[in-house]
N, C-alpha and C positions, 0 to 999 in steps of 0.2 A: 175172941174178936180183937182184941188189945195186939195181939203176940201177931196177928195179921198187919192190922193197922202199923206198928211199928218195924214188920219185916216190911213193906212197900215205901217207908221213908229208907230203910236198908238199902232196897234196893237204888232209888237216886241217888242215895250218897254212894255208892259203888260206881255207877254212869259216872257221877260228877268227877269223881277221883281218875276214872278210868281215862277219863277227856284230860285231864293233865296232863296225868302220864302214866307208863302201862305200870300197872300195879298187882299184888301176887296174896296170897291168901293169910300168912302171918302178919303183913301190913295192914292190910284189911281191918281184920282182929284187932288191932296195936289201936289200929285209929278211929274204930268206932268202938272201943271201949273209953279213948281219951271224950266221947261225947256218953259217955255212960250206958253205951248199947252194951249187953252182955251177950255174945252170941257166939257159940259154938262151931268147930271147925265143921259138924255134923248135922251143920243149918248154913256154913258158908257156903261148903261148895257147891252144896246141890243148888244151891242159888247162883251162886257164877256158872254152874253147868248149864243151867235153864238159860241163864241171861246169854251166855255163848249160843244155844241152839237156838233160842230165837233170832238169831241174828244182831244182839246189842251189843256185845263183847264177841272180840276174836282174842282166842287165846293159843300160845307160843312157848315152847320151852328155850329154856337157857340155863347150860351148867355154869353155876356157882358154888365157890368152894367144892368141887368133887360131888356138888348133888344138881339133880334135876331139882328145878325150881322154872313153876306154871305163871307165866305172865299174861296178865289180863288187860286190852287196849278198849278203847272206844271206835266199833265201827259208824258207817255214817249214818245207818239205822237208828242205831242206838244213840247218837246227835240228836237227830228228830224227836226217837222217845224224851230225850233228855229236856229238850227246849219245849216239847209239849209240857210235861211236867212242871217245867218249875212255871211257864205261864198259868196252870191250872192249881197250883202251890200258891202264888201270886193271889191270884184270884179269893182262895181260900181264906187265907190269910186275911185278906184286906175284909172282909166279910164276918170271919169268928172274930178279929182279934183289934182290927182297928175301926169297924164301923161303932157308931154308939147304940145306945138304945133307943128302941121309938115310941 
């Protein structure tokens, strides 16, 4: 249940990243390890695969340095998922973490 819960905050931080700017699977890795996510190339992609065929992410290649390298953008699907999210993150939030007790 945990390894769930923490791959669907995975997934918004990928949107969120994705809405900046197009982003690619070693960065990914880089930068939700710098928030202490440990997570595997053999758990990323099939999550950016999934997130591309639903329509969240369109994904593009571009040779760099003499390799293909898979770039991942934010379509405007995946906007709307994005902003539903963090409203219902909001929500969340404000409820476990900053109402008191009664």
């Amino acid at each position: 249940m945990i390894r769930d819960f923490f791959l669907g905050f995975i997934k918004i931080h990928i949107l969120y990243h994705a809405g900046k700017k197009p982003v690619y699977g070693v960065w990914l890795i880089e930068e939700l390890t710098r928030h202490g996510y440990q997570i595997s190339p053999g758990t990323l992609y099939p999550t950016l695969h999934a997130l591309t065929q639903k329509g969240y992410l369109r994904c593009y290649e571009s040779v760099v340095s003499g390799k293909v390298r898979k770039y991942y953008e934010l379509t405007d699907k995946g906007l709307v998922m994005l902003k539903e999210a963090r409203a219902k993150i909001s929500e969340l939030v404000r409820e476990v973490l900053l109402e008191e007790d009664e």
